[in-house]
N, C-alpha and C positions, 0 to 999 in steps of 0.2 A: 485601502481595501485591496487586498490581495487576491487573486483568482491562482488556483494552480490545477485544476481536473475541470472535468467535460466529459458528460455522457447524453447521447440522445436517445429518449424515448421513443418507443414504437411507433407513437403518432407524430413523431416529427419534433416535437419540444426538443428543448436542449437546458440541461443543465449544468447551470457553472457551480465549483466548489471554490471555498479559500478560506479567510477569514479577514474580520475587518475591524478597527477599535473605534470603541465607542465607553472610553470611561476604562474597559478592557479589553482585552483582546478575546473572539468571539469566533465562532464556528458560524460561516456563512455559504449563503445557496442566494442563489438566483434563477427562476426560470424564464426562459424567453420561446414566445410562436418563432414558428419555424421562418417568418421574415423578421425575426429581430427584432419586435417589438417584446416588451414583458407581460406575464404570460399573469392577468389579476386574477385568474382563479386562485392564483398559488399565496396562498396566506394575505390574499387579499388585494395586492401591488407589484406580487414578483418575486417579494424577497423577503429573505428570513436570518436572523441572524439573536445567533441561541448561546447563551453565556451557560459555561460549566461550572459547576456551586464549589469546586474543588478548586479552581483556580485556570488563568486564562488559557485558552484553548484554540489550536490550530487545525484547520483541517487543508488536510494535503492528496486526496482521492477521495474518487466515489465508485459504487457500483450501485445497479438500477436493480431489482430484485424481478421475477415473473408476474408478481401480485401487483407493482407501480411502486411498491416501497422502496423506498432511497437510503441506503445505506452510507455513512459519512464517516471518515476514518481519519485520524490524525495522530494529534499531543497535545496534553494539558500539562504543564509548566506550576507546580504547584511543590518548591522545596526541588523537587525534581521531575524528569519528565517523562511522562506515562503512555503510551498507549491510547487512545480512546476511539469511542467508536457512537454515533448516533443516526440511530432511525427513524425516517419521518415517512408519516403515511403520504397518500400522492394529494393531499390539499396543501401538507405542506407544514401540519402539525407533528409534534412528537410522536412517537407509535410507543403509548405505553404496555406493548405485549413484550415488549424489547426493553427487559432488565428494569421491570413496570414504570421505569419514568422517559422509556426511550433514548438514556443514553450509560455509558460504561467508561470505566476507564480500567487498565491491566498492569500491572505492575511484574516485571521483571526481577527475582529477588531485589530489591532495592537499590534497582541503578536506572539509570538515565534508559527511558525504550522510546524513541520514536517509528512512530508510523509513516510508512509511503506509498502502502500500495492495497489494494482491496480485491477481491473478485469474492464472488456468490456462488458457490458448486450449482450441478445440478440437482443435487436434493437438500440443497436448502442452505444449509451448512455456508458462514463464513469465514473467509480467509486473508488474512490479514496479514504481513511483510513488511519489514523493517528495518531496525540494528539497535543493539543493545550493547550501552556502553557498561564494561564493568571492573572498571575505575583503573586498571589496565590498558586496554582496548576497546574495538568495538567488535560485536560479531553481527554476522545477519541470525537474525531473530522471528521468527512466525509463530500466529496464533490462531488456532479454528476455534469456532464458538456455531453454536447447538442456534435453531433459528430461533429461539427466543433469548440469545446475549448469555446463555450461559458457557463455561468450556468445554470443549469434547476432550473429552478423556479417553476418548479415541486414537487420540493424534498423541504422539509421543507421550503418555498414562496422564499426564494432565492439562494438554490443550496447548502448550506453552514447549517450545524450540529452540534452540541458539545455534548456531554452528560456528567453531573457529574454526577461517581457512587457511591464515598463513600466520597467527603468532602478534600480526599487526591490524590495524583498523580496517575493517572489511564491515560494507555497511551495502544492504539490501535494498534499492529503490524499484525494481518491477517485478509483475507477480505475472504466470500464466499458470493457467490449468489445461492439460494437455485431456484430449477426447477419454485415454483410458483413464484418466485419475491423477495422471502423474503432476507433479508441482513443480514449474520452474521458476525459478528466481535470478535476479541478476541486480548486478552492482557494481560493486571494485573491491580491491582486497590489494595489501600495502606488503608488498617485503620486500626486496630490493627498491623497486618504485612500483607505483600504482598502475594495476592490471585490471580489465574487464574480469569478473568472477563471474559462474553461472554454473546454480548449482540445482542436480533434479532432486527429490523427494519420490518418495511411493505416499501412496496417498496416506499409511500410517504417521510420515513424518520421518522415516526410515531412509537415508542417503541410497538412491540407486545405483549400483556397480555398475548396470550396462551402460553408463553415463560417465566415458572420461575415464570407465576402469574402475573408478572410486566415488562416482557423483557429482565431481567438482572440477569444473577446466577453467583454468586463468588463461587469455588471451593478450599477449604484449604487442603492441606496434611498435614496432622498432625502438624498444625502448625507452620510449615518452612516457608520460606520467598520464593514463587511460581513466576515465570514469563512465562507467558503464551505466545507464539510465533508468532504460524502458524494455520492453519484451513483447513481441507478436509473436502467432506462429503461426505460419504458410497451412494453406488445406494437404498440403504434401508432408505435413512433420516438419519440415524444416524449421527451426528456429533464426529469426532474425533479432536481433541488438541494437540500440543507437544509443551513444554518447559523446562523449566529446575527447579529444587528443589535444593533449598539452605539449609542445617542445620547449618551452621555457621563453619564448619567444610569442606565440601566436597561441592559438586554438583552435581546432577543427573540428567540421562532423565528422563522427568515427562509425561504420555500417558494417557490422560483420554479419555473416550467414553461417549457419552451421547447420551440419547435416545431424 
């Protein structure tokens, strides 16, 4: 059993995401009271752990929705690997409003898409980050879906993104949603060696110019081989970063700031 995300509810719960095998590999939750004990309202014992009929399933984020619904984002591994996404209401069942069976999966014309990162706009609307190999490289990849699991056709005419940033494997593991709308992501991106990448979005999906001049700034540490993680961002705008610095030798925390 794997855990890899963490969100805590308004009332103090906490929830874990991951997945765990049982026969297959499965889309898993846990809820725990706010001292750590597991929380039996939630499916009965705390835990839940939901097999995708398409083939085994990871999940690698979560976000918390307004209403208590739980949103669960991954890959299913079925041939190749897809996107997926499942909603449970707050006892901890399926939410069959969401793509009527409570769960989805997204295909990237026909290549390898995993999921890494999730957030819920303010009106409703989910948003989903990632990378999309296509059989070439990899690019970072997003996708919004309408609050009942369908695509917005809002966000670049069919819901569905890719952006190459340097020609080589540049792959998207954190999502933020900045206050006006805007979308930033971040990750790594491969051309000489591997760089922190962080790229904004307009909320169409459309790469922002006042961002880096072109929407995309790679970040090098002297060189090293950089992989860029996760994404906060300061009540000031500021953007922070953390990953890790490779020298060939060791590994490091890597913390940049950007204005």
């Amino acid at each position: 059993d794997f855990g890899h995300a963490i969100a805590r509810q308004t009332d103090g719960k906490i929830i874990v995401v991951g997945y765990s095998y049982e026969g297959s590999h499965k889309i898993a939750l846990a809820r725990y009271n706010p001292d750590g004990s597991l929380d039996d309202t939630f499916d009965g014992d705390g835990m839940v752990a939901t097999e995708y009929a398409e083939g085994p399933a990871y999940g690698n984020a979560v976000a918390l929705q307004a209403d208590g619904k739980i949103v669960v984002a991954g890959s299913t591994a079925y041939g190749a690997l897809d996107f997926v996404l499942m909603r449970y209401s707050s006892n901890g069942s399926l939410d069959g409003t969401f793509d009527t069976d409570g769960m989805l999966s997204t295909d990237f014309a026909g290549q390898f898409d995993e999921c890494m990162a999730v957030l819920i706009q303010p009106d409703g609307k989910i948003l989903a980050a990632g990378y999309n190999d296509n059989a070439s490289n990899d690019d970072f990849a997003l996708a919004r879906y309408n609050p009942n699991g369908s695509l917005d056709t809002g966000f670049d005419d069919d819901g569905l993104l890719v952006t190459d940033l340097s020609g080589g494997n540049d792959r998207g593991y954190g999502l933020a949603l900045q206050p006006n709308g805007k979308i930033v992501v971040v990750g790594y991106a491969t051309g000489i060696v591997r760089d922190y990448a962080v790229v904004r979005y307009h909320p169409d999906g459309s790469l922002d110019s006042t961002f880096s001049g072109d929407g995309i700034l790679l970040v090098d540490f002297l060189g090293f081989y950089d992989f860029g993680h996760a994404v906060v961002l300061q009540p000031d705008g500021k953007i922070i970063l953390a990953g890790n610095i490779s020298t060939g030798y060791s590994s490091d925390f890597g913390v940049v700031r950007l204005k």
